[in-house]
C-alpha positions as CSV (number, residue, x, y, z in Angstrom):
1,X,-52.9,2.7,-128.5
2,X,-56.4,3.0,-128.5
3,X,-57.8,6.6,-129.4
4,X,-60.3,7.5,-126.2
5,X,-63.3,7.7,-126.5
6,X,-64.4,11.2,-126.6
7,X,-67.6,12.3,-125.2
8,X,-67.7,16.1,-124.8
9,X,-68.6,16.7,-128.2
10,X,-72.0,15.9,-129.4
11,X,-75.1,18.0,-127.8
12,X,-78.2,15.9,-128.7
13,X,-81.8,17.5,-129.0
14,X,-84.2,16.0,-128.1
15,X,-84.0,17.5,-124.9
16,X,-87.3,18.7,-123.4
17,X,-88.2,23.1,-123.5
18,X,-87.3,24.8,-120.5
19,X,-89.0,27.7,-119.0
20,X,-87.3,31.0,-119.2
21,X,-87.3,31.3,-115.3
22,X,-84.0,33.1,-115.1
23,X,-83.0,31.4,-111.7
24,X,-83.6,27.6,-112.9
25,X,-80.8,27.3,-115.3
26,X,-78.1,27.9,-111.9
27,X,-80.0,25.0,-110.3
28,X,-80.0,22.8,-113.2
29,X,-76.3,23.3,-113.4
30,X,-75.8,23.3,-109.9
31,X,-77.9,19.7,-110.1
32,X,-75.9,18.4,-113.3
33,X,-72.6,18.7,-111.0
34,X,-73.9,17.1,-107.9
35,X,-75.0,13.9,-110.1
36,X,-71.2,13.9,-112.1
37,X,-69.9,15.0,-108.7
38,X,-71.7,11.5,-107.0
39,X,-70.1,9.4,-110.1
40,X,-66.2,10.9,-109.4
41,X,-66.5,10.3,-105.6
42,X,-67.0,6.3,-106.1
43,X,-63.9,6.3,-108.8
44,X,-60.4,5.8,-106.9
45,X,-57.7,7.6,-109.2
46,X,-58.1,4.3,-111.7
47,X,-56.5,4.5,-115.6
48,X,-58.7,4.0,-118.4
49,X,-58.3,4.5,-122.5
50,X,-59.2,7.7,-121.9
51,X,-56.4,8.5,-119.6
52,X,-53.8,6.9,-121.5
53,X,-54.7,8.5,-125.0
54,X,-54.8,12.1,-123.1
55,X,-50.9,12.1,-123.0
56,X,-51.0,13.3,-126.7
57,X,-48.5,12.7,-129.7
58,X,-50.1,15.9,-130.9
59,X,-47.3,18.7,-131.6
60,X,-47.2,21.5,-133.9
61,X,-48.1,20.7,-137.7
62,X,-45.4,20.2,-140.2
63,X,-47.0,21.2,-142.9
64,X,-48.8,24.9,-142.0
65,X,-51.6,25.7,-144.0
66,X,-50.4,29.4,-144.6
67,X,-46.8,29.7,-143.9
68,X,-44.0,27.2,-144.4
69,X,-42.7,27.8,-140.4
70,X,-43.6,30.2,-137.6
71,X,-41.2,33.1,-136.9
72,X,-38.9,31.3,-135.1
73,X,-37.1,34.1,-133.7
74,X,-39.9,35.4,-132.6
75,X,-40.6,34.8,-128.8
76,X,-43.9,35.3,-128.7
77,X,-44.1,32.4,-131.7
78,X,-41.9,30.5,-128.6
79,X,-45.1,31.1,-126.3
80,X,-47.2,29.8,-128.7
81,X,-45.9,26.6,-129.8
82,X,-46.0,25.5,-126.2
83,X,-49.4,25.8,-125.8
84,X,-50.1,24.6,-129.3
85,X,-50.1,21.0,-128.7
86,X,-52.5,21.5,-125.5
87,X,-55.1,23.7,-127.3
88,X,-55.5,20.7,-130.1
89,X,-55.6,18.0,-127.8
90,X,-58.5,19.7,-125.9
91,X,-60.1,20.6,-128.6
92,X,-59.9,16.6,-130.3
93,X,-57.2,17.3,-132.7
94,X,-56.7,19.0,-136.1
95,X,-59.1,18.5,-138.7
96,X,-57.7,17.0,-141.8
97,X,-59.7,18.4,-144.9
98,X,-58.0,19.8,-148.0
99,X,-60.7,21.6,-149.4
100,X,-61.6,22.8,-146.1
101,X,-58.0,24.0,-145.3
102,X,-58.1,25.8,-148.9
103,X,-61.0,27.4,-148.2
104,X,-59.4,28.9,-144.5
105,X,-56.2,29.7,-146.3
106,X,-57.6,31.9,-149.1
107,X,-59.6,34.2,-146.6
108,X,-56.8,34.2,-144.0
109,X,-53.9,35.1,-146.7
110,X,-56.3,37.9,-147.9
111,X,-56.6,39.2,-144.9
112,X,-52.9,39.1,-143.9
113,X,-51.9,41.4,-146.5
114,X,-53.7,44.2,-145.3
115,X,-53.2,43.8,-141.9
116,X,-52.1,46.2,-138.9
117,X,-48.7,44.2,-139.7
118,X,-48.1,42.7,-142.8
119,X,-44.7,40.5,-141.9
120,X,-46.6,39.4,-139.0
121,X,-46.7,34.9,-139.9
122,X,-49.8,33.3,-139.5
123,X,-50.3,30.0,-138.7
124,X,-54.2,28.3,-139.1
125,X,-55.5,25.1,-137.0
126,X,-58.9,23.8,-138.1
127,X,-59.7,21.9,-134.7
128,X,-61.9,18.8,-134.7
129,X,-64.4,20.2,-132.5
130,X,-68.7,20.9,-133.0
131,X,-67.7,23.3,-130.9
132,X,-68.0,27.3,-132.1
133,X,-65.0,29.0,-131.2
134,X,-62.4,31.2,-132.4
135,X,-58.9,32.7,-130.6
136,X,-55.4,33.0,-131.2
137,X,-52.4,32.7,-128.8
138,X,-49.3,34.9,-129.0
139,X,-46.9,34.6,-132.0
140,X,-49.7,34.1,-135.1
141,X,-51.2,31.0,-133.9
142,X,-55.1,31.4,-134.7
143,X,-57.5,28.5,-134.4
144,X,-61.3,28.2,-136.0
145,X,-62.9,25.3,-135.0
146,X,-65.3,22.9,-137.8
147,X,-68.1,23.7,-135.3
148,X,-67.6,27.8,-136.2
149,X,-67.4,26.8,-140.2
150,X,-70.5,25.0,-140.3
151,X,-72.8,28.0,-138.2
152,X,-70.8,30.7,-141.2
153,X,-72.5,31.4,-144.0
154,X,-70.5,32.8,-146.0
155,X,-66.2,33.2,-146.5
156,X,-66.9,36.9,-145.0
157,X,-67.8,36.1,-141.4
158,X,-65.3,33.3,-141.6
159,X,-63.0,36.6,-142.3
160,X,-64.6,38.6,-139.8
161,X,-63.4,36.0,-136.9
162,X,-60.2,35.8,-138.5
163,X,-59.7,39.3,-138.7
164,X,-60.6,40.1,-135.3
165,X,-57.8,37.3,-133.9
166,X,-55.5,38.6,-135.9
167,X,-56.3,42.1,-134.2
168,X,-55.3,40.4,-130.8
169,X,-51.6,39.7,-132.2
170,X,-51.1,42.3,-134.0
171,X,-52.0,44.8,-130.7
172,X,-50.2,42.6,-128.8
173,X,-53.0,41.1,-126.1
174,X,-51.7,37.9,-126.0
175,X,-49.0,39.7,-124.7
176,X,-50.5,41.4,-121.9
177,X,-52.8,38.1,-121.3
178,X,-49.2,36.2,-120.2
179,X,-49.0,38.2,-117.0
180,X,-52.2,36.1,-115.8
181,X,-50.4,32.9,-116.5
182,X,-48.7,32.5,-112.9
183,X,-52.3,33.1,-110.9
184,X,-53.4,30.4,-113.8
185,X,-51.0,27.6,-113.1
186,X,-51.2,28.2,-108.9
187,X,-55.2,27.6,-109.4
188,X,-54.7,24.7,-111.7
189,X,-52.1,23.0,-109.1
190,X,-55.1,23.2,-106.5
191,X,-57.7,22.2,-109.2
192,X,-55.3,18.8,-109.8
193,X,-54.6,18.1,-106.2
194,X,-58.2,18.3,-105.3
195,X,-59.7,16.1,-108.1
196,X,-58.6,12.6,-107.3
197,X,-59.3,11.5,-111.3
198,X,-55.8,12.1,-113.1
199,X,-57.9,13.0,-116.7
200,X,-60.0,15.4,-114.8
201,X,-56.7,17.3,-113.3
202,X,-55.8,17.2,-116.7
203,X,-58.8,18.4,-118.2
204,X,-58.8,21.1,-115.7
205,X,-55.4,22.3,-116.5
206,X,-56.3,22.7,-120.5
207,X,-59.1,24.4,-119.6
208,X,-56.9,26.8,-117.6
209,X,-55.1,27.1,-120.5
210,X,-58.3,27.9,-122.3
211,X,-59.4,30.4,-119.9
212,X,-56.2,32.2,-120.7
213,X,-57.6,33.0,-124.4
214,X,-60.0,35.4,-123.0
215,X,-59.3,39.0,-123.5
216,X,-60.5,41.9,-121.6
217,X,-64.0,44.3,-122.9
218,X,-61.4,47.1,-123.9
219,X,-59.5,44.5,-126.1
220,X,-62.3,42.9,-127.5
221,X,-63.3,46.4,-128.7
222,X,-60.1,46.8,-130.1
223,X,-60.2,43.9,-132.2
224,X,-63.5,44.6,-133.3
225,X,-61.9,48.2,-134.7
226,X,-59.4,46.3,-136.2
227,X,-61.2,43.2,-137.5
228,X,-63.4,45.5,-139.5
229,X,-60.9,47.9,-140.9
230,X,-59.4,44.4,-142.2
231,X,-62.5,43.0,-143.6
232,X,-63.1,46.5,-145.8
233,X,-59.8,46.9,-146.9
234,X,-59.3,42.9,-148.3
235,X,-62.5,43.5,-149.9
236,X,-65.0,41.3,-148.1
237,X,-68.3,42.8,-146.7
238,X,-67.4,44.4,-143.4
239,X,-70.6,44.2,-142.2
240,X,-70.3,40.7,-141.9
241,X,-69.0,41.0,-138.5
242,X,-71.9,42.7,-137.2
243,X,-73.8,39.8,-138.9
244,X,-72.1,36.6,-137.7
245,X,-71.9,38.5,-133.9
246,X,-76.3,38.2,-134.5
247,X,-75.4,34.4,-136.0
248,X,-73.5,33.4,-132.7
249,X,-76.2,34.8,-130.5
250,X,-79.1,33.1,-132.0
251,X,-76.8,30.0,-131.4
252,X,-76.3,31.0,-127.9
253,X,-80.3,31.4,-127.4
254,X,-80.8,27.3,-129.0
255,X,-78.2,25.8,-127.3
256,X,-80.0,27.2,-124.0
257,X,-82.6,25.1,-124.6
258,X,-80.6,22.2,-123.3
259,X,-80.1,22.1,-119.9
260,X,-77.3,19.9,-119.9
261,X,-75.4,21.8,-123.2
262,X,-71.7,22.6,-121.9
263,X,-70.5,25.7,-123.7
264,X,-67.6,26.6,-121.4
265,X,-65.6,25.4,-125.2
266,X,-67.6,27.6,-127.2
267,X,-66.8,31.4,-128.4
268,X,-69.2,33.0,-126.5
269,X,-67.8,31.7,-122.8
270,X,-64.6,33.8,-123.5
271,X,-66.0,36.5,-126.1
272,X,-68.8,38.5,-124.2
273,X,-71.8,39.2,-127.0
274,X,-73.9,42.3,-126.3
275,X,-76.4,44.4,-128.3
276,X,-74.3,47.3,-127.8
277,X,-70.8,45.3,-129.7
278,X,-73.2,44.4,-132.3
279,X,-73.9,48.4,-132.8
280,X,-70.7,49.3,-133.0
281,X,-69.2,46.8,-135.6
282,X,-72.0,47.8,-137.8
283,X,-70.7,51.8,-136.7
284,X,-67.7,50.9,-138.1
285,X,-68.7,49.4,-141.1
286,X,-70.7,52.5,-142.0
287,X,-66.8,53.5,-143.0
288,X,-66.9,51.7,-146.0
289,X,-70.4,52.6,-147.0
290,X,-74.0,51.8,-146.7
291,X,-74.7,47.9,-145.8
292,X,-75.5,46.0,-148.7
293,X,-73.7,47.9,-151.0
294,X,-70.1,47.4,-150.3
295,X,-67.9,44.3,-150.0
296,X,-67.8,40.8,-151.1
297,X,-69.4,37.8,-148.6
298,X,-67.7,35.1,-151.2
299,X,-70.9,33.0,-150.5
300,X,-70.6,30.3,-153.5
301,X,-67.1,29.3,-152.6
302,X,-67.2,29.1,-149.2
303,X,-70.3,26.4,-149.6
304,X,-68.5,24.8,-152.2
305,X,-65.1,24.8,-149.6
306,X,-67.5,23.5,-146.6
307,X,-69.5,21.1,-148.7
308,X,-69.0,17.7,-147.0
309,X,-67.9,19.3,-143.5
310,X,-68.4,16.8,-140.7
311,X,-71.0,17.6,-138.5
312,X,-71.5,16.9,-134.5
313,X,-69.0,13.7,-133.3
314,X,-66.5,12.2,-135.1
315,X,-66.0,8.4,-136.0
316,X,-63.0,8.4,-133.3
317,X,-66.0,9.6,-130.7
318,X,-68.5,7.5,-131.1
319,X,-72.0,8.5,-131.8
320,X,-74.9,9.7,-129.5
321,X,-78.5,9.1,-131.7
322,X,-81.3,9.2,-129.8
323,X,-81.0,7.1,-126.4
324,X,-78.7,5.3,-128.4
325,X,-74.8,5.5,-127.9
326,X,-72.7,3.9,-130.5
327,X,-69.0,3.7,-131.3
328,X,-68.3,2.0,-134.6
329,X,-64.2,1.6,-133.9
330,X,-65.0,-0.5,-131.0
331,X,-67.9,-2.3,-131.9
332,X,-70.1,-1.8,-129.3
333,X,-73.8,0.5,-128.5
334,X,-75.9,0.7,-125.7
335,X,-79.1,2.6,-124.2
336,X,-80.1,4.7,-121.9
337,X,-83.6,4.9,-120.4
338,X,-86.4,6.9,-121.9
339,X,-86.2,10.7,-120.8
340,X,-82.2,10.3,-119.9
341,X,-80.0,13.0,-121.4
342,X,-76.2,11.5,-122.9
343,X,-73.7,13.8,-123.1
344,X,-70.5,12.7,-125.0
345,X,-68.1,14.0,-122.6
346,X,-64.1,14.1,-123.0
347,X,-63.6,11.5,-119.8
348,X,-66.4,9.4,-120.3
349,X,-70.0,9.0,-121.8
350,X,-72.5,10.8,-119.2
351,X,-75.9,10.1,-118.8
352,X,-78.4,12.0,-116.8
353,X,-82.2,11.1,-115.7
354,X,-84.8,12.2,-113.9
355,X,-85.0,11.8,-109.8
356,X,-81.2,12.6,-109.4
357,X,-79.6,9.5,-111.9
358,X,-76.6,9.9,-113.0
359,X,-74.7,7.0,-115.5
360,X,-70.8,7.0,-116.3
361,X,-69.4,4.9,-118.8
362,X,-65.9,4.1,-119.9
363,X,-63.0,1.9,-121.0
364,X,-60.0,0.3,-119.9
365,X,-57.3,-1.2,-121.3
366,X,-57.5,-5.2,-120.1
367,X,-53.4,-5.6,-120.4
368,X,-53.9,-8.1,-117.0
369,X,-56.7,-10.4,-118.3
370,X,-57.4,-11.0,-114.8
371,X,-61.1,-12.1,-113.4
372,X,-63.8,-9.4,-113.6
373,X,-64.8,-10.4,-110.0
374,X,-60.9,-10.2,-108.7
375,X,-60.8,-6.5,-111.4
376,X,-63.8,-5.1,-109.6
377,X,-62.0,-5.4,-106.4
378,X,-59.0,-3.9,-107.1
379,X,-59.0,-0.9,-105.7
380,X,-60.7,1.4,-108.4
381,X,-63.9,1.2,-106.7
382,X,-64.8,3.8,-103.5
383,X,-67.5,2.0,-100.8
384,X,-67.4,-1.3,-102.8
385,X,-69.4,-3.8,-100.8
386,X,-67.2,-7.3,-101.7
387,X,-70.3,-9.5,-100.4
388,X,-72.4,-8.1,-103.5
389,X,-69.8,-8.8,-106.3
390,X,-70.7,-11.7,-108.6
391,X,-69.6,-13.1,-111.9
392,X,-72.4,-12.6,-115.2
393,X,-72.5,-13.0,-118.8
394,X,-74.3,-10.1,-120.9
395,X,-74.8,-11.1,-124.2
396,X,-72.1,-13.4,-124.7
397,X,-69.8,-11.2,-122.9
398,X,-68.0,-12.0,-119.1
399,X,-69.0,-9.4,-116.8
400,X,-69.4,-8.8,-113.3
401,X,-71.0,-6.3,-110.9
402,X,-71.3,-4.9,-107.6
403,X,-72.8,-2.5,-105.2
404,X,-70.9,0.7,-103.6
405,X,-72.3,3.6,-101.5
406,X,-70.4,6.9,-101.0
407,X,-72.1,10.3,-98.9
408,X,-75.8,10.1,-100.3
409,X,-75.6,7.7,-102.9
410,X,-75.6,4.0,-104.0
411,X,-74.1,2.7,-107.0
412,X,-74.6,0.2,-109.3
413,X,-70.7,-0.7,-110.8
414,X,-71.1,-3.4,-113.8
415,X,-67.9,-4.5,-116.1
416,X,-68.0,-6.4,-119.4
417,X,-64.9,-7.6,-121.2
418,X,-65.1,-7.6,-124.7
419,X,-61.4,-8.4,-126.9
420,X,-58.7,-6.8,-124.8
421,X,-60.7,-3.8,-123.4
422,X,-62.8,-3.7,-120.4
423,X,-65.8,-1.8,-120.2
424,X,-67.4,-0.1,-116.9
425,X,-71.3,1.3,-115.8
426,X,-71.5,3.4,-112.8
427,X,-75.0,3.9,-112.1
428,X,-75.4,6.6,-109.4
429,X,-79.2,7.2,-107.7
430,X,-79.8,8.6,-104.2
431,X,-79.5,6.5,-101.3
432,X,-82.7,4.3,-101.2
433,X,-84.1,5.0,-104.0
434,X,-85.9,1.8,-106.0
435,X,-84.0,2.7,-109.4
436,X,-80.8,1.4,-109.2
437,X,-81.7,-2.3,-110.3
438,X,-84.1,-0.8,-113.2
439,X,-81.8,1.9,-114.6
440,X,-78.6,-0.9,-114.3
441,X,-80.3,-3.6,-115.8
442,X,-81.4,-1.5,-119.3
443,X,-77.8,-0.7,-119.2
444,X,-76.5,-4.3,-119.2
445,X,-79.2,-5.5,-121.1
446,X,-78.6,-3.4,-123.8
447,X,-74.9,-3.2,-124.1
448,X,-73.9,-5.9,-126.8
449,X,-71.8,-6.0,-129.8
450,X,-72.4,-4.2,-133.3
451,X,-72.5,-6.6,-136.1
452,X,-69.6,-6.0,-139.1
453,X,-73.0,-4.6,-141.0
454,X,-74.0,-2.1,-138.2
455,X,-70.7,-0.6,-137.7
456,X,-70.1,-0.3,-141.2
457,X,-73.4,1.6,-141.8
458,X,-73.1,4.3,-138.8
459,X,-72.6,7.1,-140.9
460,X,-71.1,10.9,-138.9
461,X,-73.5,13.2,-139.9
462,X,-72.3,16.3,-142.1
463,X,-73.1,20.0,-143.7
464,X,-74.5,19.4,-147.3
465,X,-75.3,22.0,-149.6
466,X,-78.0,21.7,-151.4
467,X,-80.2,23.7,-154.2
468,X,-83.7,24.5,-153.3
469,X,-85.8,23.0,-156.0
470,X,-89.1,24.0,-157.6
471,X,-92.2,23.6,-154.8
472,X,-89.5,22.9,-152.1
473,X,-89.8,25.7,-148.9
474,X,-88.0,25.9,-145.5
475,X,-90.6,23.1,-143.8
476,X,-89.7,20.5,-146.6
477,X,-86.2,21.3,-147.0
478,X,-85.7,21.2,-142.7
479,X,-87.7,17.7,-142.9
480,X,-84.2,16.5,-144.8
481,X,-82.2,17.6,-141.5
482,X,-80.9,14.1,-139.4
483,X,-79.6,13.8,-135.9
484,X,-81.9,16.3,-134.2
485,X,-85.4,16.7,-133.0
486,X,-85.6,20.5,-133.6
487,X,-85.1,19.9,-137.3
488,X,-86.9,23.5,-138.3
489,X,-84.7,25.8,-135.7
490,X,-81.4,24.0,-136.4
491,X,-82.4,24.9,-140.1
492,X,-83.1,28.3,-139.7
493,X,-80.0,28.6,-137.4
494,X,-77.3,27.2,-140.0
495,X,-78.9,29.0,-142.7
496,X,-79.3,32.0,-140.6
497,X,-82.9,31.9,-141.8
498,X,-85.1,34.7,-139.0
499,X,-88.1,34.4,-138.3
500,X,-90.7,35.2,-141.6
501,X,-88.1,34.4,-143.9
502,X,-88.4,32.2,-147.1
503,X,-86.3,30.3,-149.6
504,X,-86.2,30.7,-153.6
505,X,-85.7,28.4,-156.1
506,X,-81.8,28.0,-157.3
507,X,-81.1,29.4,-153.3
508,X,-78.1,27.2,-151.9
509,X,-79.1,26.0,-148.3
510,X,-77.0,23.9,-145.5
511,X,-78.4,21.1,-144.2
512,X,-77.4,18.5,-141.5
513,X,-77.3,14.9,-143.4
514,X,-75.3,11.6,-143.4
């Protein structure tokens, strides 16, 4: 089976400033929903690699990183491990690293011995996912996401997350979050009979899932008391909460310069960030004496454990560079128009443009090898016009297309075979509008196969750690950055770099590089 080809993780920048007008960013993501709202209404329940590869053969690990089993007595371990295989399969799966799992281990079994419960079992997922985000379910299951390891600095704010999840189980909170569970599933029933696309229901219902990882202010509080006491008393620096809290905010404030940025995966949808939290973790900190003074961050091992850390999509996902979206595993790139934004979306590859153009693209299994003309009229297609089908070749490849129209909007539907899949374009523009053939045709004209040599030299892009050299200085050593546009910022942000600051000879820096 085909692994699908995931699309929700890579946020591209070369997206154009925004203003700070408060009330815009609604609209734009009131906008961004009508145009992927115009692209579901033309799709008729159809199954595509994406929905078969969603029914994962992910389950628990058999090999924990820090204990040999979960307490198996244990019900709340019970809860746990049910979710456990739904949390990874939203998130893209486990991320296989040993040195990186190491690294996790050592700061998570340092932290378990002095916490609120020593016998409490813990057992760590490293999820493949850019996204930043941290949380535990009940029973000692914590997850830290790749994306959350590459934004850390040092093995003490990796310890600060950690502590703080494991002040959840230990006070029990995932506990107390179960009795939200039944108004959960009853909204996620309605969510799945209103979408008509079977992967959205089921995207819907993990996200539910998701949702049910957030804790209330008073817990979050509670967690930050304990998280701190934890990072003292293992000997890290306990003000690094305080400090990666600042880290993830100054992450929150770039990623808002992207309009189209979906963060509903990331920590700070279901851990609230404020001024005041920031205040109070360094309050508690004061415990253990002045900042600066006290503690150990463990900054050369932690590079040395994250050196090599994959960066942004993975092979599996394909690759968004540019305009350009590229997928080495099945062999095949495309392009969008100039000034269109791609987002690398878990359903399907979205593309948005200006004047209300929206583009969907997918897979399908072909297990019928029947006509593209006879395929396009199967039933998959909403307000297909059968007068405008007709059979065409794109570069070397059968195809076909057609037009639909649905409420406001026409559509442009164009499939390609290529080996035993079948590829689809839904081009979405409002009704009239002149840029349906223009935007389509860039599509299909672009869409070809990757040579043996392409494919083999589309590299993912990863964190390397590097040692600033005689005459090198923030601007040259942010020039080295690859697969963004806003090469200084993203710099400074990984580095946690403020404004003013500077770099010295011998300093270790991250930066993003193939």
């Amino acid at each position: 089976m085909m692994r699908r080809i995931r699309l929700d993780s890579l946020t591209t920048w070369n997206s154009p400033a925004l203003s700070s007008d408060a009330i815009s960013a609604p609209r734009r993501f009131a906008r961004r929903l009508m145009l992927l709202s115009a692209l579901a209404m033309v799709l008729n329940g159809c199954q595509s690699l994406i929905d078969q590869s969603y029914q994962p053969s992910v389950s628990p690990s058999s090999n924990p990183q820090i204990v040999d089993e979960v307490q198996k007595n244990d019900p709340r371990a019970a809860m746990g491990a049910r979710e456990h295989p739904r949390i990874v399969a939203s998130y893209g799966g486990e991320y296989k690293d040993a040195k990186t799992e190491r690294l996790v281990a050592r700061i998570a079994g340092a932290l378990t011995a002095v916490s609120e419960n020593p016998s409490q079992s813990y057992r760590i997922t490293i999820l493949n996912s850019p996204a930043i985000n941290a949380f535990a379910l009940p029973g000692g299951y914590l997850y830290v996401t790749r994306g959350l390891l590459a934004l850390a600095n040092d093995a003490s704010e990796v310890a600060a997350v950690l502590s703080h999840e494991m002040g959840h189980v230990t006070a029990n909170h995932g506990i107390e979050r179960q009795k939200r569970e039944e108004a959960e599933v009853i909204a996620s029933r309605v969510v799945a009979e209103v979408l008509s696309s079977d992967i959205a229901g089921k995207q819907a219902l993990a996200r539910g899932k998701l949702r049910l990882a957030a804790f209330s202010r008073q817990q979050e509080l509670q967690a930050d008391v304990i998280g701190v006491r934890m990072l003292g008393e293992a000997g890290y620096d306990p003000y690094a909460a305080a400090r990666f809290l600042d880290s993830m905010a100054a992450y929150s404030r770039f990623m808002s310069v992207d309009p189209e940025a979906d963060q509903s995966l990331d920590f700070l949808s279901s851990h609230p960030n404020s001024a005041q939290r920031i205040e109070l973790a360094r309050t508690h900190a004061r415990a253990f004496g002045q900042e600066g003074s006290v503690g150990d961050k463990g900054r050369n091992y932690y590079l040395d454990g994250i050196d090599g850390l994959l960066y942004g999509d993975s092979p599996e996902e394909g690759y968004v560079r540019g305009q350009t979206f590229l997928h080495g595993g099945l062999g095949i790139r495309f392009d969008v128009p100039p000034d269109f934004h791609i987002d690398n979306k878990v359903e399907a590859v979205m593309a948005t443009g200006p004047n209300d153009i929206a583009v969907r693209f997918d897979g399908v299994a072909d297990n019928q090898n029947q006509s593209l003309t006879n395929y396009i009229s199967s039933g998959w297609v909403t307000g297909l016009d059968p007068s405008t089908i007709q059979p065409i070749t794109i570069n070397g490849m059968e195809a076909a297309t057609a037009r639909a129209s649905a409420d406001r909007w026409d559509f442009d539907v164009t499939v390609i075979r290529n080996n035993s899949q079948i590829f689809r374009f839904l081009t979405a523009v409002p009704k009239g509008s002149g840029a349906l053939e223009p935007t389509a045709n860039v599509l299909r004209a672009s869409f070809r196969r990757m040579t043996p040599a392409e494919a083999a030299s589309l590299k993912p892009l990863r964190i390397r750690v590097v040692t600033v050299r005689p005459g090198e200085n923030i601007s040259t050593l942010a020039a080295r950055m690859m697969g963004t546009d806003r090469k200084l910022d993203l710099f400074k942000l990984i580095n946690a770099l403020p404004t003013g600051a500077a770099v010295s000879t011998g300093d270790r820096v991250k930066i993003i590089a193939e």
